[in-house]
TORPA-263922 format. One record per residue (C-alpha): x, y, z. Coordinates in steps of 0.25 Angstrom, whole numbers, padded with zeros to 4 digits, always signed. Layout:
XYZ...
***
This chain:
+0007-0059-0020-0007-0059-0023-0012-0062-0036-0018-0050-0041-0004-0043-0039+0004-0054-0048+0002-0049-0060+0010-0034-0053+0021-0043-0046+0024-0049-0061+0022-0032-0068+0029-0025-0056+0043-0034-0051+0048-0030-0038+0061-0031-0044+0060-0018-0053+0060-0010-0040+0070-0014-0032+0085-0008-0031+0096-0016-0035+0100-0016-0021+0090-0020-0012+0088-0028+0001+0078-0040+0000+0074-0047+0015+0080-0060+0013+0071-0071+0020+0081-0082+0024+0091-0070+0030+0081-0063+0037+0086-0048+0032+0089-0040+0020+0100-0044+0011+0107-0034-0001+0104-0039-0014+0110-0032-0027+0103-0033-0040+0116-0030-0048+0125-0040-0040+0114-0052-0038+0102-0052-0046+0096-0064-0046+0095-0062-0032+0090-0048-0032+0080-0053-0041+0076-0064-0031+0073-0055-0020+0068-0044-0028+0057-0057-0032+0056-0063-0017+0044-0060-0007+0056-0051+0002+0057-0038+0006+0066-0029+0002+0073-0016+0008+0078-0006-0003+0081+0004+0006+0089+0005+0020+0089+0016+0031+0082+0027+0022+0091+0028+0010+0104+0028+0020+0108+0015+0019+0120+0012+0009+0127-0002+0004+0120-0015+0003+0120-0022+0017+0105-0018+0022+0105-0006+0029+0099-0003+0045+0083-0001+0040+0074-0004+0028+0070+0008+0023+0061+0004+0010+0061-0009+0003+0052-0016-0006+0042-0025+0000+0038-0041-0001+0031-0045-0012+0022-0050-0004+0017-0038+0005+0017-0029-0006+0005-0037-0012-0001-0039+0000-0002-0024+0001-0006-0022-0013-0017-0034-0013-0022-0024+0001-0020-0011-0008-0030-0017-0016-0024-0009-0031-0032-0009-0042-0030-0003-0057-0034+0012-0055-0032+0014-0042-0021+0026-0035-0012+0022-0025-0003+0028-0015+0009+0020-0009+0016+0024+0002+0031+0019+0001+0036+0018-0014+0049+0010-0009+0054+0003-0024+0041+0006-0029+0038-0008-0032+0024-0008-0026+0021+0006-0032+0023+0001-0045+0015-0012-0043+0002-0002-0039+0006+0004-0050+0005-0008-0059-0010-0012-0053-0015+0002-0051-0010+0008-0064-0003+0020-0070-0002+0031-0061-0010+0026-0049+0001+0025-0040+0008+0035-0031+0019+0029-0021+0026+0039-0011+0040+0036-0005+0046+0044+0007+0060+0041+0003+0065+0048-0009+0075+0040-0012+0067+0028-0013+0056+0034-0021+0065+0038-0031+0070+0023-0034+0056+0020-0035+0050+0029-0044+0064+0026-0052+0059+0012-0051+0044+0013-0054+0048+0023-0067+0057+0012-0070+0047+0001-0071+0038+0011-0078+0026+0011-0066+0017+0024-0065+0018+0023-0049+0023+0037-0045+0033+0038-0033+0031+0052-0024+0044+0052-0014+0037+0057-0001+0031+0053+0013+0020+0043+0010+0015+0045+0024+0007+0058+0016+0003+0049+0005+0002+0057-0008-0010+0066-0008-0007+0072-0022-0010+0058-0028-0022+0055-0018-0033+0052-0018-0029+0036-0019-0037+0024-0019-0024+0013-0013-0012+0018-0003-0001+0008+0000+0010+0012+0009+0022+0002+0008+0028+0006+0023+0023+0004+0036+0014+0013+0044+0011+0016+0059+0000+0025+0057-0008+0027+0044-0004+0040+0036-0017+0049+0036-0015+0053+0021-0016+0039+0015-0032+0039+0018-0034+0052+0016-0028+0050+0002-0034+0038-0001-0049+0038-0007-0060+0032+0001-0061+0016-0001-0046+0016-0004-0038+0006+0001-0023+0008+0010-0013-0002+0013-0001-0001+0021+0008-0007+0033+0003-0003+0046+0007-0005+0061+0014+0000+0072+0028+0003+0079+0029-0009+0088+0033-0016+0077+0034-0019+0060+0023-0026+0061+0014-0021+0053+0001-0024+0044-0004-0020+0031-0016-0012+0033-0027-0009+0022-0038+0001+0024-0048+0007+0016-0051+0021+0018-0066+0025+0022-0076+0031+0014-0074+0044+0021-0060+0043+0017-0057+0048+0030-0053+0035+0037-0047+0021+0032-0048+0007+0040-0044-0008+0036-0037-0021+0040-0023-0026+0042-0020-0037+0031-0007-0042+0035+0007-0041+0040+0019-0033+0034+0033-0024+0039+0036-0012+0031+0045-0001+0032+0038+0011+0040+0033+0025+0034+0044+0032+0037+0034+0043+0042+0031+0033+0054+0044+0026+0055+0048+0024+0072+0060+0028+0076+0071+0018+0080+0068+0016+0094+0081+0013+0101+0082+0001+0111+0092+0010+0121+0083+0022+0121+0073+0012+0129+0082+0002+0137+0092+0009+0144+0096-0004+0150+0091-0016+0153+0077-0022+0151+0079-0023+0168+0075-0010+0167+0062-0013+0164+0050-0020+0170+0052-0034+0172+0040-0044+0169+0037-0057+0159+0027-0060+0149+0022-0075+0145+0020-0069+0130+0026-0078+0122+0037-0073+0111+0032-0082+0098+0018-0075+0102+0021-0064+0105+0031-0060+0092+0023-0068+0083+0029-0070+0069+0034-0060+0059+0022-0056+0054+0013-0059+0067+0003-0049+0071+0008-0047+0084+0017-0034+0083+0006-0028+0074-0003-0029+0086+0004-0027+0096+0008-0012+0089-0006-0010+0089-0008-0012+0105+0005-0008+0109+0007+0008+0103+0021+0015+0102+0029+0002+0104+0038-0005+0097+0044-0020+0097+0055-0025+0093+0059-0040+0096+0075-0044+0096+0082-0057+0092+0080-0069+0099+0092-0074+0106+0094-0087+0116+0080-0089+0117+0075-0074+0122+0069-0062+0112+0067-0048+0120+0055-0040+0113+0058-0026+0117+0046-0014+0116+0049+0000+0115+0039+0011+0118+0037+0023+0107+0032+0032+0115+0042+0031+0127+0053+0023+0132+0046+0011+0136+0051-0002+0133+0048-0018+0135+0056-0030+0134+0050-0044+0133+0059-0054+0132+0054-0067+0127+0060-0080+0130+0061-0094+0124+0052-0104+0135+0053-0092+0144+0044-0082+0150+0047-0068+0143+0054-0056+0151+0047-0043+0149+0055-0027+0154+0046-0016+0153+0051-0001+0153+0044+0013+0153+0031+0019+0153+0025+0009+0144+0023-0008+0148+0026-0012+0133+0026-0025+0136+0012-0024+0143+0008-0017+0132+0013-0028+0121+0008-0039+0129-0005-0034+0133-0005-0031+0117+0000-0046+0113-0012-0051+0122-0022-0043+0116-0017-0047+0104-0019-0064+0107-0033-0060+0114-0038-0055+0103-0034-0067+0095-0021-0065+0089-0025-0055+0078-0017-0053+0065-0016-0042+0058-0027-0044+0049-0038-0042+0060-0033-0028+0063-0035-0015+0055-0033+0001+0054-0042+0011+0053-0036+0025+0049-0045+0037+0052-0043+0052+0053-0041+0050+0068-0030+0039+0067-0029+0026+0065-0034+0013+0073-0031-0002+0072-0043-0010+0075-0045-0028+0077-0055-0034+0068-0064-0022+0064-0062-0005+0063-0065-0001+0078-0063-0014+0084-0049-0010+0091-0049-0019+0104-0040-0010+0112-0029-0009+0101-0021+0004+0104-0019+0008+0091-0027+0019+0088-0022+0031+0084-0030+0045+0085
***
């Protein structure tokens, strides 16, 4: 947490938004666990204190008991990234804000606390879950005020704004949060592509013109997706009818540790930007060997690497696209150009599209990502 916002962690709780039962990310298991505020307190307190995620909602509303349901739907985000972003948001007294993604309503009413009364709209594309908020938000007596609809529209009626926040991940930016935000306003959100979660907190400030708005990534995060921009389930057996010996045979000398990087690395971030319309998805480790498999968006192209503990790595390629040439090619762009995190990359968002650029606006060194 950063200073400045210390005094609105002590005013605003986390706890006062969060339902009885909820499901906070448990560090040492590694997933989410059910916790009942009316069977355990103590520990429901503990969690709803801790730096940890936690879901609220599973599968869209369809989920029912209390084992964790198949996906994460909404939740209420660490501690720590929701300061990040608001330190990015840069909120002062006076200022309106839009958010994108009320969820509890927790972070709506902490812009609320710093902004002041009646300076904050927040938008919720499920009505289920803007409900509970704006039950909640009344409850704790906060002005923000909660409008159930599609947050990828923004909320012209309360335009124009001088902050916008979205609190779910984006794979292209929504056209209507510049043009309802003034010029010399600030926008924060998730950003990234399909290849992986791997995304990155963008902040941009919109031009003069109010016609175009550009900034840097500042770091690392994985949200749940804008529902308007959501991929859908791509299925494994849809791609491999077989056997990876239906594919290509070749080998890579990419090393695994490298090539995956840790949990927060940059490298899916980067490689999303080089390689377009793919996706990753990396399986469990077993008896020394991890297959990395790569599905095309756009076909029915697919790629296997399969690394290897002291071993050269197999790689299968199927279809239209080389995806593994691509990634690769991708991976090495990435180590000549010096390993580059996320902070030396940023977005640009114009009438036309949208481009990532390395170091400075215009400076895109071949990256793909370029949308017109």
């Amino acid at each position: 947490m950063t200073a400045d916002w210390a005094d609105a962690f002590a005013a605003v709780p986390r706890a006062a938004f969060l339902p009885s039962l909820m499901w906070p990310w448990d560090m040492e298991a590694g997933r989410s666990v059910p916790v009942s505020r009316a069977e355990e307190p103590e520990r429901w307190q503990a969690y709803a204190d801790s730096d940890c995620p936690v879901v609220t909602q599973w599968d869209d509303g369809d989920h029912a008991g209390t084992e964790p349901g198949a996906v994460p739907t909404s939740s209420a985000s660490m501690p720590s990234v929701v300061f990040r972003m608001l330190r990015d948001l840069d909120v002062r007294p006076g200022v309106r804000v839009l958010e994108v993604g009320t969820a509890t309503g927790w972070n709506a009413a902490l812009l609320a606390h710093r902004a002041g009364g009646g300076r904050v709209v927040t938008v919720e594309v499920d009505k289920e879950v803007a409900d509970r908020a704006r039950t909640a938000l009344e409850a704790f007596g906060s002005s923000a005020r909660v409008i159930h609809g599609d947050g990828f529209r923004g909320y012209p009626e309360g335009a124009p704004y001088d902050r916008i926040i979205a609190t779910c991940g984006l794979r292209r930016f929504p056209r209507a949060w510049v043009e309802q935000c003034r010029a010399g306003g600030i926008l924060v959100a998730p950003w990234g592509t399909h290849f992986s979660n791997a995304d990155a907190v963008v902040r941009l400030v919109v031009a003069e013109d109010g016609q175009s708005a550009s900034g840097r990534f500042t770091g690392p995060v994985e949200f749940m997706k804008l529902r308007a921009q959501r991929l859908p389930m791509v299925v494994h057996g849809e791609y491999v009818r077989g056997s990876v010996a239906e594919g290509r045979e070749t080998s890579t000398d990419v090393m695994e540790a490298e090539f995956l990087g840790g949990a927060f690395g940059p490298q899916r971030f980067v490689f999303g930007l080089r390689v377009p319309d793919c996706l990753q998805v990396a399986a469990e480790k077993r008896e020394g060997a991890r297959p990395v498999w790569f599905y095309g968006l756009r076909d029915r192209s697919w790629a296997c690497v399969q690394f290897r503990d002291g071993g050269t790595a197999r790689v299968w390629q199927y279809g239209v696209r080389r995806l593994w040439d691509e990634v690769e090619a991708a991976y090495r762009w990435w180590v000549g150009n010096g390993r580059p995190g996320y902070e030396r990359f940023g977005l640009t968002v114009a009438e036309d599209g949208e481009q990532v650029w390395l170091d400075e606006p215009g400076e895109m060194c071949g990256l793909p990502h370029d949308i017109r």
